[in-house]
C-alpha positions as CSV (number, residue, x, y, z in Angstrom):
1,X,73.3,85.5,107.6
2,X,77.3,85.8,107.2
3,X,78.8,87.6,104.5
4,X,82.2,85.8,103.2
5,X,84.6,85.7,100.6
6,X,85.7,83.1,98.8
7,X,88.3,82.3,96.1
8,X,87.1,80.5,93.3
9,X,90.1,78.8,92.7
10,X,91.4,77.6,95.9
11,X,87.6,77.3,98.1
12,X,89.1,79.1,100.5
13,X,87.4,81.6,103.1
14,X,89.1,84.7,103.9
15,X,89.6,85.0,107.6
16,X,91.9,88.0,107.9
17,X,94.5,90.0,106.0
18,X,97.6,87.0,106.2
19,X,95.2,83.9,106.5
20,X,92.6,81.9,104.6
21,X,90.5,78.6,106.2
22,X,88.3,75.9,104.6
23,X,86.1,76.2,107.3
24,X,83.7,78.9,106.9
25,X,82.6,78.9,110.4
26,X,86.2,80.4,111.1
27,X,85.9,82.8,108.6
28,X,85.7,87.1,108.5
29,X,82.1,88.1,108.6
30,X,81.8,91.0,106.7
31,X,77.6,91.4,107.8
32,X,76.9,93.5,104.6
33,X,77.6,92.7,100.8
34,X,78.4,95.9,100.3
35,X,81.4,96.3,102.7
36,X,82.6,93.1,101.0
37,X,82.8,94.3,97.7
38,X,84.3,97.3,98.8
39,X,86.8,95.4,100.5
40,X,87.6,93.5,97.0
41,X,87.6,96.6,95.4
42,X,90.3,98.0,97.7
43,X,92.6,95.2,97.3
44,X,92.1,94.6,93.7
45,X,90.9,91.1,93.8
46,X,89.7,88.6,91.5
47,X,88.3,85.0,90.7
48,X,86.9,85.7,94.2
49,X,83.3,85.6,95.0
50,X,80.7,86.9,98.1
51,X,78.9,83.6,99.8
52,X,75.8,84.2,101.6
53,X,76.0,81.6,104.9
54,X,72.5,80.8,106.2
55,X,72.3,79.7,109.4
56,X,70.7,76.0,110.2
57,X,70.5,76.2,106.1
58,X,73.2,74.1,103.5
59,X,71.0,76.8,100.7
60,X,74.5,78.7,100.8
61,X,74.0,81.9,98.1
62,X,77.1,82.7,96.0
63,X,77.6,85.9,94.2
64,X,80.0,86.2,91.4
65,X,81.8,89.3,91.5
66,X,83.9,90.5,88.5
67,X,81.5,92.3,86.6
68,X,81.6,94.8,89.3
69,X,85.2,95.9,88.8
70,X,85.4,99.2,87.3
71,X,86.7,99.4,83.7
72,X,90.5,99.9,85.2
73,X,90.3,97.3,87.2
74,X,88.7,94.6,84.3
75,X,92.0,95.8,82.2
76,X,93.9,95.4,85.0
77,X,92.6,91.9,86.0
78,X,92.9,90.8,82.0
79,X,96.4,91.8,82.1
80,X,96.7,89.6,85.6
81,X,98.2,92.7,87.7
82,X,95.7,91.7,90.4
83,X,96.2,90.1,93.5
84,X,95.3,86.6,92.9
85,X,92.7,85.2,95.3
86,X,94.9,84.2,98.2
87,X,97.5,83.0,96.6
88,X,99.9,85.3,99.8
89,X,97.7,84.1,101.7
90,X,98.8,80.8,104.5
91,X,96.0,78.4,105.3
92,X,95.2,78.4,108.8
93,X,95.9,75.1,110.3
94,X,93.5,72.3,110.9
95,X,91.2,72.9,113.9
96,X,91.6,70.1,116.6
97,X,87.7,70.1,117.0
């Protein structure tokens, strides 16, 4: 199983720090949930969400994320001082597959 992150606006996988891809194969395996939502934690981000990726399975598993931010962060999110989901980040271009 792969642990990603997903924006729920744009459907785009995180792949590292600067980039974002459509294709999950290409994106950042976190391995554990819990290393993923700490890494949303530390960079404050919302309207993101963790997808489980099976392999051999299309029984993808997504988990909705923002009623773990911490009272500070909620406020923070409803004042939109977050970092939006991606919205820095470049797509990474097509793959010539």
């Amino acid at each position: 199983m792969r642990v990603l992150i997903q924006s729920t606006v744009t459907f785009l996988y995180l792949m590292d720090r600067d980039t974002a891809t459509q294709n999950p194969d290409e994106a950042r395996d976190f391995r554990h949930t819990s290393k993923a939502l700490r890494f949303i934690k530390q960079k404050r981000m919302a309207n993101v969400q963790i997808v489980l990726k099976f392999p051999k399975s299309s029984d993808d598993v997504n988990l909705a994320i923002l009623e773990l931010l911490d009272r500070e962060q909620r406020k923070t999110v409803q004042k939109g001082r977050t970092t939006a989901p991606f919205s820095s980040i470049r797509p990474s271009p097509p793959s010539l597959r």
